[in-house]
DOROKOL-348064 format. One line per 2 residues: their letters; for each residue x, y, z of C-alpha. Coordinates in nm, 3 decimals. Each point is the difference from the previous one (the first is absolute). Example, Ala and Ser with C-alpha at 12.3 -4.5 7.8 and 13.67 -1.06 7.14 Angstrom:
BEGIN
as	1.230:-0.450:0.780  0.137:0.344:-0.066
! end
This chain:
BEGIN
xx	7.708:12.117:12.220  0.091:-0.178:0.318
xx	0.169:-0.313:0.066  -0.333:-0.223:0.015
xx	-0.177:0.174:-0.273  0.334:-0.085:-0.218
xx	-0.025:-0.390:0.114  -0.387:-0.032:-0.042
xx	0.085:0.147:-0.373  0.245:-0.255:-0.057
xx	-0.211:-0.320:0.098  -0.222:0.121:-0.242
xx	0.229:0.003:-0.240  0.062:-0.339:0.110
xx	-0.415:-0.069:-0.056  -0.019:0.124:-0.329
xx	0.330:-0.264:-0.064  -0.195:-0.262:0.088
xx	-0.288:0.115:-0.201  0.275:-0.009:-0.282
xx	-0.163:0.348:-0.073  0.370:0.155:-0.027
xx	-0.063:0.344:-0.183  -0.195:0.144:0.262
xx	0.243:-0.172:0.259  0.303:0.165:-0.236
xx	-0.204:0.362:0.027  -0.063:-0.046:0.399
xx	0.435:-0.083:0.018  0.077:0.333:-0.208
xx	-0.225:0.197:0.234  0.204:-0.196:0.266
xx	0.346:0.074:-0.103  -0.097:0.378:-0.033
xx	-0.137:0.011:0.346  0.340:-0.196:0.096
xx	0.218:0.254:-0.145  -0.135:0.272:0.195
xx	-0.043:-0.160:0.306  0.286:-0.207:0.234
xx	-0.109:-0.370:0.038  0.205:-0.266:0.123
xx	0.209:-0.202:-0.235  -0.241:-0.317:0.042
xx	-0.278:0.213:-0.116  0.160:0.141:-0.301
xx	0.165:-0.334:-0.115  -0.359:-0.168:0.026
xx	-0.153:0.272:-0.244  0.276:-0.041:-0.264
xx	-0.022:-0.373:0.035  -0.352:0.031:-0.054
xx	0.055:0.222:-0.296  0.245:-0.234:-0.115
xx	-0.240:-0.331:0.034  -0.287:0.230:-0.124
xx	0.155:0.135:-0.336  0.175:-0.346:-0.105
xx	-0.348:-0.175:0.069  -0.187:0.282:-0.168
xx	0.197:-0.092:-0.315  -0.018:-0.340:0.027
xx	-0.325:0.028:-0.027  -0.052:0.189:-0.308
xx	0.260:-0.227:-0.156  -0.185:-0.304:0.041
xx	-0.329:0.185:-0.167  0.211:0.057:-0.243
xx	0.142:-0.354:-0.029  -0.306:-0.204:0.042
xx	-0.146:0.229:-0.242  0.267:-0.067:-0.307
xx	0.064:-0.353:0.088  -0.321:-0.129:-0.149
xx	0.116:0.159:-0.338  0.395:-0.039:0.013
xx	0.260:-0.258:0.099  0.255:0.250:0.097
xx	0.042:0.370:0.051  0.355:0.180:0.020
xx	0.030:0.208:0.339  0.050:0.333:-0.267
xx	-0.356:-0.085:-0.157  -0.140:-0.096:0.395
xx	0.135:0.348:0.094  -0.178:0.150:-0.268
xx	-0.371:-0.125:0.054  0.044:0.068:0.370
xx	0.096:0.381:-0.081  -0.279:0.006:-0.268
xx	-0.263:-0.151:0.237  0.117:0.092:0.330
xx	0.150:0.250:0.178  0.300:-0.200:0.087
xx	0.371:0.084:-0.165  0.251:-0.228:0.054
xx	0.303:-0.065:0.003  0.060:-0.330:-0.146
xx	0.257:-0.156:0.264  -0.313:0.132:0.230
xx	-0.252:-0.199:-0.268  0.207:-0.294:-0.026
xx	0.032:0.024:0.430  -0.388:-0.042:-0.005
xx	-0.009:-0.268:-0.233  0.201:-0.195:0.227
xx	-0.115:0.069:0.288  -0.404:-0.075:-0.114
xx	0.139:-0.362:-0.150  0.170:-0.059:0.326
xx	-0.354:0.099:0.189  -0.164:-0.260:-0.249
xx	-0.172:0.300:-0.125  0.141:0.003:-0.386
xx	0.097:-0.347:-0.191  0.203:0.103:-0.204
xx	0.381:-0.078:-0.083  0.325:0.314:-0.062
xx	0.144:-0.072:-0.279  0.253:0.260:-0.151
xx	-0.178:0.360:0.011  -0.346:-0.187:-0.050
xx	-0.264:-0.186:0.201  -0.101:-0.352:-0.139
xx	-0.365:0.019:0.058  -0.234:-0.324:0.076
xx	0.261:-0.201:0.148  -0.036:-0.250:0.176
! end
């Protein structure tokens, strides 16, 4: 793949972001990274993919997590990040960590995403 073809593949990568329809944009970025590792792109190039990837995968999983969440919340106050983990690997195809879990949790309450508060290893649901 040339340099251009590489760059058009990575805006839309960038498209399907802004769709927020990140699974296909996650399959496009491993096609990507193969393609990298057999070819010799500049470093600007390759640290733009594995940003995307990055950005991709982490709002990939926010995603699923707040299913997940808004889901629950209308039948529990609070869920422990152990039991969270759980559903999402039983309904999902996420597996997470939970310092990765609790990462996302954060970061969707800081988006104004989640309302929620941390407390201990659980998440107080329907706060306010």
């Amino acid at each position: 793949m040339d340099i251009q073809e590489f760059i058009k593949q990575l805006n839309q990568v960038q498209e399907l972001m802004q769709k927020e329809n990140y699974k296909e944009a996650i399959s496009l970025i491993e096609r990507l990274k193969y393609i990298e590792t057999e070819s010799d792109f500049n470093y600007n190039l390759t640290h733009r993919l594995y940003q995307l990837d990055s950005n991709a995968r982490s709002l990939y999983n926010q995603q699923q997590i707040l299913k997940i969440i808004n889901k629950i919340s209308n039948s529990k106050d609070s869920i422990s990040f152990q039991e969270l983990n759980n559903i999402l690997q039983k309904e999902t195809d996420l597996n997470l960590s939970i310092d990765i879990l609790k990462r996302e949790i954060e970061i969707l309450i800081l988006r104004n995403q989640l309302f929620c508060k941390i407390e201990k290893d659980s998440i107080v649901l329907n706060s306010d």
